[in-house]
Backbone as CSV, one residue per row, in Angstrom:
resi,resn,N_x,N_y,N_z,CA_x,CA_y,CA_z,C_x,C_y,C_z
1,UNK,100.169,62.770,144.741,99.615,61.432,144.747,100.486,60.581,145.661
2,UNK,99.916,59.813,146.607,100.644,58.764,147.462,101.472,57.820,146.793
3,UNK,102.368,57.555,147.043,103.985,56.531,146.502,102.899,55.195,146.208
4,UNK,102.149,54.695,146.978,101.546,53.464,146.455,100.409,54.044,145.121
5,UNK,99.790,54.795,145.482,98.990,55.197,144.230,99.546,55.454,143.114
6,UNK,100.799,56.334,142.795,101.734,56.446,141.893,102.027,54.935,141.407
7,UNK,102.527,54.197,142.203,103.073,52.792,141.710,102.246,52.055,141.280
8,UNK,100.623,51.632,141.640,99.728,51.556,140.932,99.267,51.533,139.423
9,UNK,99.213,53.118,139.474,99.091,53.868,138.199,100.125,53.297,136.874
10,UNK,101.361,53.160,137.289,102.565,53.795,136.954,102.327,51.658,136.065
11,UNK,102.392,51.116,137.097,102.259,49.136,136.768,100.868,49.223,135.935
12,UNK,99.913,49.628,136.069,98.592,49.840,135.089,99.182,50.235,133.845
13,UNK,99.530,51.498,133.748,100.129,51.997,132.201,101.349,51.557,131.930
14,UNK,101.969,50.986,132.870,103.405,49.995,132.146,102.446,48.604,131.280
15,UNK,101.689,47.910,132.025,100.661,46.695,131.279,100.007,46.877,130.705
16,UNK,99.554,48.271,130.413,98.885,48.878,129.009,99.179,48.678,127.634
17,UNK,101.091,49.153,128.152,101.838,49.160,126.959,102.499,50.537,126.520
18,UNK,101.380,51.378,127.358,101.561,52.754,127.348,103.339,53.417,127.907
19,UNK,103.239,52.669,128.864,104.859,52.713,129.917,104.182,54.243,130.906
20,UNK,105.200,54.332,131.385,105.511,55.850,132.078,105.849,56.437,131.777
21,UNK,105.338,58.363,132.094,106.169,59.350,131.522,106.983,59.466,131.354
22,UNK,107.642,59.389,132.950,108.781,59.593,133.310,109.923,58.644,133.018
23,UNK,109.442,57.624,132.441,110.778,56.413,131.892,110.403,56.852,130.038
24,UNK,109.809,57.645,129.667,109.849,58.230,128.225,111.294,59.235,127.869
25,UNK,111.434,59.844,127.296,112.530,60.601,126.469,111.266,61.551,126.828
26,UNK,112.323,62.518,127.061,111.320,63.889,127.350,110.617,64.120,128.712
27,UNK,110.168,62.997,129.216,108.561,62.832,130.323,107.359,63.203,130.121
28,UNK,107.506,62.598,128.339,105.760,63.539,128.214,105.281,62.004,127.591
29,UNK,103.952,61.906,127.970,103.558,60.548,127.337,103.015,60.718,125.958
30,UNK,102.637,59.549,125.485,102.343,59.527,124.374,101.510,59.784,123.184
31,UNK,101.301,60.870,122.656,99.847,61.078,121.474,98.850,59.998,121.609
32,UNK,97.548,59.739,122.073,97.269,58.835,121.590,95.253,59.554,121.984
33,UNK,94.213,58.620,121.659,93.508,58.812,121.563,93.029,59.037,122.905
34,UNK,93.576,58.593,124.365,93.291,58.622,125.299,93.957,60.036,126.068
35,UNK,94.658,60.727,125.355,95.429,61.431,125.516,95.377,63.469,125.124
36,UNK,94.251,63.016,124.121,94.071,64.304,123.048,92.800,65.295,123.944
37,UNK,92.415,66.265,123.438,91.162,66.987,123.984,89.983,65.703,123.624
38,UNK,89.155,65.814,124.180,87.813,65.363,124.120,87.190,66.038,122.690
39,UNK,86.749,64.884,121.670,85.823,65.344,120.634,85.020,65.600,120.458
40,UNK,84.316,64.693,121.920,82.749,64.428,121.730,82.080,65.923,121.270
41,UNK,80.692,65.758,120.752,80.168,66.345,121.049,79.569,67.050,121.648
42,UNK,79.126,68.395,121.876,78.578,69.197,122.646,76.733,69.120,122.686
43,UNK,76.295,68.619,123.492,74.417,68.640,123.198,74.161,70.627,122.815
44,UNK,73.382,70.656,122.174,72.689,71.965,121.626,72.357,72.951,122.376
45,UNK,72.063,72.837,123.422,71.457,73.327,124.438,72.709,73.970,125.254
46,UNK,73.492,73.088,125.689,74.660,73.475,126.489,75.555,74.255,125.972
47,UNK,75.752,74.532,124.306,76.501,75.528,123.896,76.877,76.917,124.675
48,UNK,77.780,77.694,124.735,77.690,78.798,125.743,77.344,78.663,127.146
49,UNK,77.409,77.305,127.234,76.766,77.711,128.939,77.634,76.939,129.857
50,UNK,77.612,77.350,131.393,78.250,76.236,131.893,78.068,75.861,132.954
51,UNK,78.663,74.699,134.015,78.177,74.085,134.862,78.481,74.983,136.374
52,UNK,77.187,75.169,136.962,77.115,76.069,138.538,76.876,74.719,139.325
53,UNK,78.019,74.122,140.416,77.404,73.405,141.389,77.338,73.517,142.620
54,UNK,76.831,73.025,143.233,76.898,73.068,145.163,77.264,71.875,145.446
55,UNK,77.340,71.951,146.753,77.911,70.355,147.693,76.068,70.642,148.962
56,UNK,75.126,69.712,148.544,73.871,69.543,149.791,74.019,68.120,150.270
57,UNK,73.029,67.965,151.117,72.441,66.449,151.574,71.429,66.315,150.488
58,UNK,72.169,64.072,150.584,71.357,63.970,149.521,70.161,63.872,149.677
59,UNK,69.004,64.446,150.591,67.768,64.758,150.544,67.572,65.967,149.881
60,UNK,68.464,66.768,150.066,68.074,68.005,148.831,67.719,67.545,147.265
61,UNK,68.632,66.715,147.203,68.149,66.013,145.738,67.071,65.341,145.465
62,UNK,67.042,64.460,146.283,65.707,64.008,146.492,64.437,65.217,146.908
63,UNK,64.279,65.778,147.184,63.603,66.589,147.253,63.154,67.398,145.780
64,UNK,64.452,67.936,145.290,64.476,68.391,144.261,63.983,67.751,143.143
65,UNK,63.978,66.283,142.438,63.444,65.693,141.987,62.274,65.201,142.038
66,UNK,62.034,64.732,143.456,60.449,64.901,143.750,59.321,66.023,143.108
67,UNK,59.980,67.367,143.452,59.626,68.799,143.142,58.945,68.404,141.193
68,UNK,60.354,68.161,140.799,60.282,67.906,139.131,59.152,66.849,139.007
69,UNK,59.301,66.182,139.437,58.277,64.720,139.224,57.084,65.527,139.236
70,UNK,56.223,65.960,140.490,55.573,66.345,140.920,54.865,67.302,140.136
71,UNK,55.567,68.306,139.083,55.479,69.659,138.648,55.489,68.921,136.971
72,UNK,55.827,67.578,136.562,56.273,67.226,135.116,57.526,68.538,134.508
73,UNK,58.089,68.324,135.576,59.583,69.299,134.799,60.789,68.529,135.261
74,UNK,61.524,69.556,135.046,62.942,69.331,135.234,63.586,70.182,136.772
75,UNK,64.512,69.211,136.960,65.329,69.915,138.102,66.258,71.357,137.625
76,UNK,66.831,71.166,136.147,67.288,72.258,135.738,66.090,73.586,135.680
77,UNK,65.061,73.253,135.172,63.948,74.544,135.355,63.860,75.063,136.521
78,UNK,63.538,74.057,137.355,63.441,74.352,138.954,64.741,75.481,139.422
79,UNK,65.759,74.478,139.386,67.129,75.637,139.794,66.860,77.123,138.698
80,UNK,66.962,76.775,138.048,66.491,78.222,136.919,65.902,79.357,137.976
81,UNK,64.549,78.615,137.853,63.339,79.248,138.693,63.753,80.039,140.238
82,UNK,64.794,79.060,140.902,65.309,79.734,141.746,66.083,80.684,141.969
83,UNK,67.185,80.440,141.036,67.827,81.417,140.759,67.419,82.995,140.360
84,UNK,65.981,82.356,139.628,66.140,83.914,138.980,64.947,84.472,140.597
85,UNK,64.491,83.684,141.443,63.469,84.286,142.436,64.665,85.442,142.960
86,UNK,65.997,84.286,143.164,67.414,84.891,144.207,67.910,86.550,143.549
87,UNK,67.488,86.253,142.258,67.923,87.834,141.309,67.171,89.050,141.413
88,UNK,65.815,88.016,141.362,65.015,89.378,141.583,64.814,90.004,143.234
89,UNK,65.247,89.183,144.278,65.025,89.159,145.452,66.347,90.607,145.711
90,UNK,67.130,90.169,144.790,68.251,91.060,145.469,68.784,92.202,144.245
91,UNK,66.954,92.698,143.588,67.360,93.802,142.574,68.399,93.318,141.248
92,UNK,68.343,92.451,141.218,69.333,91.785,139.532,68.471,91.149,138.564
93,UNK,68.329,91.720,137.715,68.133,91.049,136.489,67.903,89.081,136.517
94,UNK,66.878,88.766,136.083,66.502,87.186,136.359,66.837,86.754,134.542
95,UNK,68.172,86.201,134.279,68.343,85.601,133.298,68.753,84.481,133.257
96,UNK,68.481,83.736,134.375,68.545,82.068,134.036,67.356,81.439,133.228
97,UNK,67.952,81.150,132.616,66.671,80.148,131.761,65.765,79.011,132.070
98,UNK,65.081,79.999,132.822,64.616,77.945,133.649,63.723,77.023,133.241
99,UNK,63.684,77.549,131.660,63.028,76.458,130.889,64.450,75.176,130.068
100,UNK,65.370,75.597,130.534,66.707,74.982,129.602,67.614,74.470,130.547
């Protein structure tokens, strides 16, 4: 991180109250709720599964959504759908779910 970004950071969580690691005992900051794993919940669906992304132009997206609009679905079905065309195209098994 750049010396000004550090110093930034560092004056943000000093006016927090929080302070700095590194001016702590130890250099580890502090237990706190901002600090712990994430509780939230998991939606139902996403259990077991996890996130595949790319870097496109954002006309691909647009496109892609259009597609959904167009079809009353989802962009996740769609990618599904593709994926599994890409599986079967190249002899693999099509187990994306492209209803989910």
């Amino acid at each position: 991180m750049p010396a000004k970004s550090a110093d930034l950071r560092r004056a943000i969580l000093d006016q927090a109250g929080r302070g700095s690691a590194r001016n702590r005992p130890g250099g580890k900051p502090p237990l706190d709720a901002a600090s712990e794993p994430s509780a939230r919940a998991t939606q139902p669906g996403r259990v077991g599964k996890i996130t595949v992304t790319g870097h496109f132009r954002p006309e691909v997206r647009r496109q892609l959504k259009r597609l959904a609009a167009d079809g009353d679905t989802t962009v996740q079905a769609l990618l599904g759908e593709a994926l599994n065309d890409l599986f079967a195209k190249h002899g693999l098994p099509e187990i994306a779910d492209a209803d989910s």
